[in-house]
C-alpha positions, 0 to 999 in steps of 0.5 A: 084718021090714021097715025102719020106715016112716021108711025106705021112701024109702031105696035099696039101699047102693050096692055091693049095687046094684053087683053087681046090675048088674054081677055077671050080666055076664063082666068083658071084660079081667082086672078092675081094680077101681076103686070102693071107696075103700079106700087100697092104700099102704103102712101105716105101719111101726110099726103091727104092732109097736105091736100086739105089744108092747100084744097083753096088752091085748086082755083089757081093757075099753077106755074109751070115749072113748080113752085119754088119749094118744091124745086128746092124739096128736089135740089135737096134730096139730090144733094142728100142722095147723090151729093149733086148741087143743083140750081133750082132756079136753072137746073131743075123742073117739075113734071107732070110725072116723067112719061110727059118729061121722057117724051116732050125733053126730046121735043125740046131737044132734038135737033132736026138734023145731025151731022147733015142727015136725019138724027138718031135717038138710041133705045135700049130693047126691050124698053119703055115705049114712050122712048119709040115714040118721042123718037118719031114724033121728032122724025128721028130715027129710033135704033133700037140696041139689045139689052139681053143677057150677054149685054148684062141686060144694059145696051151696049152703045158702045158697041155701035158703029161710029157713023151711027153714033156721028148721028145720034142725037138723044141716048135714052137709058134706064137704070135700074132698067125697066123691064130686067131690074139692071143697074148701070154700075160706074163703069157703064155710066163713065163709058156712055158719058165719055161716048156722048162726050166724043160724039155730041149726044144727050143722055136721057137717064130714066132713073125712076126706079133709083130708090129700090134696090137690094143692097146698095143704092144705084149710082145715079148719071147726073152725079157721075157726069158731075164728077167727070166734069162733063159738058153740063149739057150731057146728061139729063135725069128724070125722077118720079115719086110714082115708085120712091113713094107709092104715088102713081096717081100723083103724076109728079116728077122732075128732070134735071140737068144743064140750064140751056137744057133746061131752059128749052124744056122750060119753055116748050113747057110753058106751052104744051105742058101739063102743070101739076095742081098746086096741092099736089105740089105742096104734098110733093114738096113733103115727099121729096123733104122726107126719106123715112117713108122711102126707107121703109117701102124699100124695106118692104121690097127687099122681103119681096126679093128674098120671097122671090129668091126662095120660091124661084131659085130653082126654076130656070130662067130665073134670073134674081132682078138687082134693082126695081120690082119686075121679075125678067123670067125667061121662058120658051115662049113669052106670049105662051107662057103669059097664056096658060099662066092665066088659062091654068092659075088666074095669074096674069103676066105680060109678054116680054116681046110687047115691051121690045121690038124686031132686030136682026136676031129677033125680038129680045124680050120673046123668051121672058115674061114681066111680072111686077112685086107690087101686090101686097105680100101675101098675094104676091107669094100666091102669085110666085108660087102659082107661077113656078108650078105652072111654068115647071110643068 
């Protein structure tokens, strides 16, 4: 059985079309492993007691939305981070990590049409895929912006047509950006906000890589919006502990926003969600309650940066990411990089041109390759080093 039409354009995810490309070919070094951005530091201390102690837990039904201590483990690390006051009863929910929320908000959201014709839903190009297609599982027309260089690797949906923007429904955005390591400064978030403001869209900010960074500490979408004071409605934010706490296979996450936003999140939920485990709740709860943890990851990679900066300062296409722990190098050819870097050192790489898609000017992320900081330190300098031989060649 064949996808639907509205998903004839969409391309094989990115790391299937990694192994075809990659996978016919002998490694030539002992494999460092450097795609997937899945953090390597230590979990924090309490997880596997948390789980003991609530293991009678996994005979219920969790609720949906989250128990009330974990939404209010999360209303308080808002407040403590961006001095944002939250309702966890009506302005926050759990989710099953924020791929499904990115995916099923625009579900909830998106209108069927707007303006009397098909809505739109920008992307930033390159970006993460699950944007594409929550764009067409709503029949929305996805338009995909360029966030290169010249954008300061952000899009400039400011810059688009005002037609296009009369259409757009759902404006995704991600900052610290996935896969260039920007981050969306005031500025850039008081432009957008007041774009969304003029043109009736949602912003849909993934802020998921929010706790690391070099110096200091994102400004986050919702906090500014409040500041503005925005229609409530405006701006939805979705958070992870996959990367605040090395805790990918938590799958926890939340997004939060105004209430009728919320609301219809909550109860197209109720039925085609996947709940977090009450256990997994309750160590989710410690994890947004605590920020020593967060610290001293954080701490951890900005060695990783400065290990970076000194072994590639020199090789062009360097670019020193702001935020985030993927390395954006530019290259003559993504997919021939990606291809002797295995062939030659074992050191595995993905194309940028899986992550983007064809515009007028071409695919954005041709000319990079992604590679993430996530191994353990050591491994990632043999990695970087390996890396900058190879491609200095």
């Amino acid at each position: 059985m064949n996808f639907p039409e509205r998903f004839s354009d969409l391309p094989e995810y990115a790391f299937p079309r990694l192994r075809g490309l990659l996978d016919a070919h002998a490694p030539g070094k002992d494999p460092i492993v450097m795609t997937i951005g899945e953090p390597m530091h230590a979990i924090p201390p309490f997880v596997a007691e948390t789980v003991a102690e609530h293991a009678p837990d996994f005979r219920r039904y969790p609720p949906n939305e989250g128990i009330p201590e974990l939404r209010g483990a999360i209303a308080g690390w808002l407040a403590r981070r961006y001095g944002v006051q939250a309702d966890p009863e009506h302005e926050i929910t759990v989710l099953n990590g924020t791929r499904e929320g990115l995916y099923n908000a625009a579900m909830a959201i998106c209108p069927e049409a707007k303006g009397g014709a098909r809505p739109v839903v920008l992307v930033p190009n390159p970006f993460y895929q699950v944007y594409a297609v929550a764009a067409l599982s709503v029949g929305a027309e996805p338009h995909y912006a360029p966030a290169t260089a010249e954008t300061g690797f952000l899009p400039d949906y400011a810059d688009l047509p005002g037609e296009l923007l009369d259409r757009t429904a759902i404006a995704y955005i991600c900052s610290p950006s996935n896969p260039q390591g920007a981050v969306a400064d005031r500025d850039y978030w008081e432009t957008l906000i007041a774009l969304a403001e003029r043109h009736d869209f949602t912003i849909f900010a993934d802020e998921c890589y929010s706790e690391i960074y070099r110096d200091a500490p994102p400004p986050g979408a919702l906090e500014i919006a409040r500041g503005m004071g925005a229609d409530p409605e405006r701006v939805l934010i979705f958070h992870s502990l996959s990367k605040r706490s090395n805790l990918a296979g938590l799958r926890s996450g939340f997004v939060a926003g105004g209430p009728r936003s919320l609301a219809q999140i909550k109860k197209l939920r109720a039925y085609a969600g996947a709940p977090l485990p009450l256990p997994l709740q309750h160590v989710a709860v410690k994890a947004w309650k605590d920020d020593a943890h967060v610290r001293e990851s954080r701490a951890l990679y900005q060695e990783k940066y400065r290990i970076a900066d000194e072994i590639l300062s020199d090789l062009p296409g360097y670019r020193p990411p702001q935020a985030g722990f993927f390395l954006w190098i530019e290259v003559e050819d993504g997919e021939a990089a990606a291809l002797k870097l295995w062939r030659e050192e074992g050191v595995r790489v993905l194309p940028g041109a899986y992550l983007g898609r064809e515009g007028s000017a071409g695919n954005p992320g041709k000319k990079y390759i992604r590679a993430a900081m996530v191994a353990p330190k050591e491994e990632m300098r043999r990695g970087l080093e390996r890396l900058r031989s190879c491609l200095q060649d």
